[in-house]
C-alpha positions as CSV (number, residue, x, y, z in Angstrom):
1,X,-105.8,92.2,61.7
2,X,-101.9,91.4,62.1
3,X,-100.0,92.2,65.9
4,X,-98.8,95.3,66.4
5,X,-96.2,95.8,69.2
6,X,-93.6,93.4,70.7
7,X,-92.9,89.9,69.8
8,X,-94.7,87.4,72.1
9,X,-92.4,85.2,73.7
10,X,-92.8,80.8,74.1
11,X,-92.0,78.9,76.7
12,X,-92.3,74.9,77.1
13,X,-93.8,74.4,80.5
14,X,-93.5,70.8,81.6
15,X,-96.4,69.0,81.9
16,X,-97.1,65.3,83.3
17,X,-100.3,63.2,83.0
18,X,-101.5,60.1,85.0
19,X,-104.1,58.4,84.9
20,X,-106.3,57.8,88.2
21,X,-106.2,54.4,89.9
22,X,-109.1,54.7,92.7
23,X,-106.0,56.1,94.9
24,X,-105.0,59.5,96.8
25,X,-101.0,59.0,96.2
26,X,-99.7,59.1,93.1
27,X,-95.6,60.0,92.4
28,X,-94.9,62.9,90.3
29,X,-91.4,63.7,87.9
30,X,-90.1,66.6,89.2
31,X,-89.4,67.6,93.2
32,X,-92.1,70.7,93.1
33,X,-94.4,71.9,96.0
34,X,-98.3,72.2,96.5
35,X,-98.2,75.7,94.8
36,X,-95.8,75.0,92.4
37,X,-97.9,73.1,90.0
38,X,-101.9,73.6,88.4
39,X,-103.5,70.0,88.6
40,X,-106.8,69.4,86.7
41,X,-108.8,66.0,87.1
42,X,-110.3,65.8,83.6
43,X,-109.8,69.0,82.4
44,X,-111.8,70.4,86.1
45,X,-109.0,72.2,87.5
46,X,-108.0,71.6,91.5
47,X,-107.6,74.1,94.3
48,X,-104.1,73.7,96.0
49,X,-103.8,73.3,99.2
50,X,-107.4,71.9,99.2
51,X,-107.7,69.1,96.9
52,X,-104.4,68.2,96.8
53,X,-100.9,68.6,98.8
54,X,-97.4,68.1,97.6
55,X,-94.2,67.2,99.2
56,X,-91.1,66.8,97.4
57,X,-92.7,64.1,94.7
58,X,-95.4,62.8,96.9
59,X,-98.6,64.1,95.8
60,X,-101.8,63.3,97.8
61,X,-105.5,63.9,97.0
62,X,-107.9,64.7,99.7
63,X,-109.8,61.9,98.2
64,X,-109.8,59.2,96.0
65,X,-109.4,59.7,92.1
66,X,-111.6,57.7,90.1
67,X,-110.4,54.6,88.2
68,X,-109.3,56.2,83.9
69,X,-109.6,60.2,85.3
70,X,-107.0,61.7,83.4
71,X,-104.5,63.7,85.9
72,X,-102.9,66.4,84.4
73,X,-99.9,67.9,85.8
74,X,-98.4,71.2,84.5
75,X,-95.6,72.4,86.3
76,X,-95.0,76.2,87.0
77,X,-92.0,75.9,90.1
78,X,-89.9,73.4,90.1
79,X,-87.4,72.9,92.9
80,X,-84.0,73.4,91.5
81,X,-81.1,72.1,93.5
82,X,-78.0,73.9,94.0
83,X,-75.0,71.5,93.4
84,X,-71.9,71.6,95.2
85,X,-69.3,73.9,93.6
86,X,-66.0,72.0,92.3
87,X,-62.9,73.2,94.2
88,X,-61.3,76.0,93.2
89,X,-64.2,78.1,91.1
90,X,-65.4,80.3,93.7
91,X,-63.5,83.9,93.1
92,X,-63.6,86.4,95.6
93,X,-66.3,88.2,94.0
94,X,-68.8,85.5,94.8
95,X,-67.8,85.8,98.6
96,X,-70.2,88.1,101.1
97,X,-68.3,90.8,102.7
98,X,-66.4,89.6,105.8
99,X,-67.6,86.4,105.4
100,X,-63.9,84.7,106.0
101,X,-62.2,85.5,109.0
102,X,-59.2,84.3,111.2
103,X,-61.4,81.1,111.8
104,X,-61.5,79.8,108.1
105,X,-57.6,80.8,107.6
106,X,-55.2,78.2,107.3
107,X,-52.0,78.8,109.1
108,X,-49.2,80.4,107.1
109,X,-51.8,81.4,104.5
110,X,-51.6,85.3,105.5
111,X,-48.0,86.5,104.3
112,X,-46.4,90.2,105.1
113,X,-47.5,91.9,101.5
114,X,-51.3,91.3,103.2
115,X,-50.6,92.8,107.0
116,X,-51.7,96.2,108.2
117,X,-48.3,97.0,109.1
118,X,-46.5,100.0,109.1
119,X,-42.3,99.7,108.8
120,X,-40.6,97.5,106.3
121,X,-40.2,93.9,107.4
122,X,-37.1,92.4,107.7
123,X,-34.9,89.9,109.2
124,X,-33.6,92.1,111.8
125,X,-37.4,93.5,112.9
126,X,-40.7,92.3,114.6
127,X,-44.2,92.8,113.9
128,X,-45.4,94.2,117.4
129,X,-48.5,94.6,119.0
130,X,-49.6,98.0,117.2
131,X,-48.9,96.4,113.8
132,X,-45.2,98.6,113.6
133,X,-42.1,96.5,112.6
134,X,-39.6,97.0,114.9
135,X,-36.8,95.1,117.5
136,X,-38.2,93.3,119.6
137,X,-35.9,93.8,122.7
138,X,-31.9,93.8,123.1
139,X,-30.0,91.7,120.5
140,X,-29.4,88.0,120.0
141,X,-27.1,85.7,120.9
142,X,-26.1,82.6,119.2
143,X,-27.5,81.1,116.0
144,X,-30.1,79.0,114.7
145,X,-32.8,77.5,117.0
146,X,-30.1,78.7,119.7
147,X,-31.4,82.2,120.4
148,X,-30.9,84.2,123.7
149,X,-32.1,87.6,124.2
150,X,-31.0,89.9,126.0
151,X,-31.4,93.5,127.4
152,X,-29.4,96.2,129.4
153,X,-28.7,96.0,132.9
154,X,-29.0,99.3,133.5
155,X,-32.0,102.1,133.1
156,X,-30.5,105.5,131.7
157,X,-33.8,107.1,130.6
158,X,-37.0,107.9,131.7
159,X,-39.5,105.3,131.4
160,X,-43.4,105.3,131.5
161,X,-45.4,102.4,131.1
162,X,-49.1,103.2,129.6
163,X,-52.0,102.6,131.1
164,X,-53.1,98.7,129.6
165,X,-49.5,97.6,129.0
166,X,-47.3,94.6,130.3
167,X,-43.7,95.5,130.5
168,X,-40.4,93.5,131.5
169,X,-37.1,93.3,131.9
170,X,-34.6,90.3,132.9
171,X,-32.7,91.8,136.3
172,X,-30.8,92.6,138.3
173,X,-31.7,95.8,136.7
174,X,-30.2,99.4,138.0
175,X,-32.0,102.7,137.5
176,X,-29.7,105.8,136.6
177,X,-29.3,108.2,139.7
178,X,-31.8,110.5,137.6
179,X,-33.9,108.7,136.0
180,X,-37.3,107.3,136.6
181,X,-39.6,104.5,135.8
182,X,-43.0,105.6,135.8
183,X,-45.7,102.9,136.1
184,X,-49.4,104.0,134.8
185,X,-52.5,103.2,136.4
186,X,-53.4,99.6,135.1
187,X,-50.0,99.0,133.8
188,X,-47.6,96.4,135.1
189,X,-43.4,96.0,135.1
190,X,-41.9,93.0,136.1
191,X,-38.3,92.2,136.7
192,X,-37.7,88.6,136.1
């Protein structure tokens, strides 16, 4: 009577044989472990874990097999190794979620199209510390590598300084007849 239903799949399983030379050790082909093979000793087959152990290539009999037994070997797990990736095939679609961090960076590798910043960036503007561009204190003087900054001697506003913030200002500094600088719990201002 012919098959009916779906086509039956081959496969090549890889098979070794030895023969037995009055010894426990023999080496196999293929890196495998104790499960990852059915032995049979002359067509009797063994009980892994319990006639035999495997390690890597190493397999051992807990006893001796007799001088012409015919060892045979079929493999069902091999142990595949995972090579080393050349450089530059990884995409970013192979790559865990926050798995790279400011750690793994390499300096300079981050520009300003890939900051959380709000502003536009320019030459004239700072990134600060709530990821705003904006000036970062009174103007410059000089050019180059020759940069001094500088602020206003004088207060004409009212100030407060949040709670969890440094603040400073290069004195003598005077405070308008009306004006105030108001220094939050936990907050500092210094007056170099």
């Amino acid at each position: 009577m012919a098959y009916i239903g779906r086509g039956i799949n081959y496969g090549n399983a890889v098979t070794q044989q030895l023969t037995g030379n009055n010894g426990a050790s023999y080496v196999l082909l293929y890196d495998t472990t104790t499960d990852g093979v059915v032995i049979s000793l002359d067509g009797v087959v063994q009980v892994n874990g319990t006639d035999f152990n495997i390690v890597n290539t190493a397999l051992t009999f807990t006893s001796t097999v007799a001088t012409g037994i015919i060892i045979n070997v079929i493999y069902t797990g091999l142990t595949s190794a995972i090579g080393v990736p050349a450089d530059n095939t990884i995409t970013n679609a192979k790559l865990a979620n926050n798995a790279v961090d400011s750690a793994e960076l390499a300096a300079g590798s981050v520009d300003l199209t890939h900051l959380s910043a709000t502003g536009t960036p320019s030459s004239s503007v700072a990134l600060k510390g709530d990821f705003t561009w904006g000036t970062a204190g009174g103007p410059s003087l000089g050019s180059g590598d020759e940069c001094i900054r500088t602020n206003s001697n004088q207060i004409n506003q009212n100030v407060t300084i949040p709670t969890g913030t440094n603040a400073a200002s290069i004195g003598p500094i005077t405070i308008g007849s009306s004006y105030a600088i108001t220094i939050s719990s936990g907050a500092t201002y210094t007056v170099i």
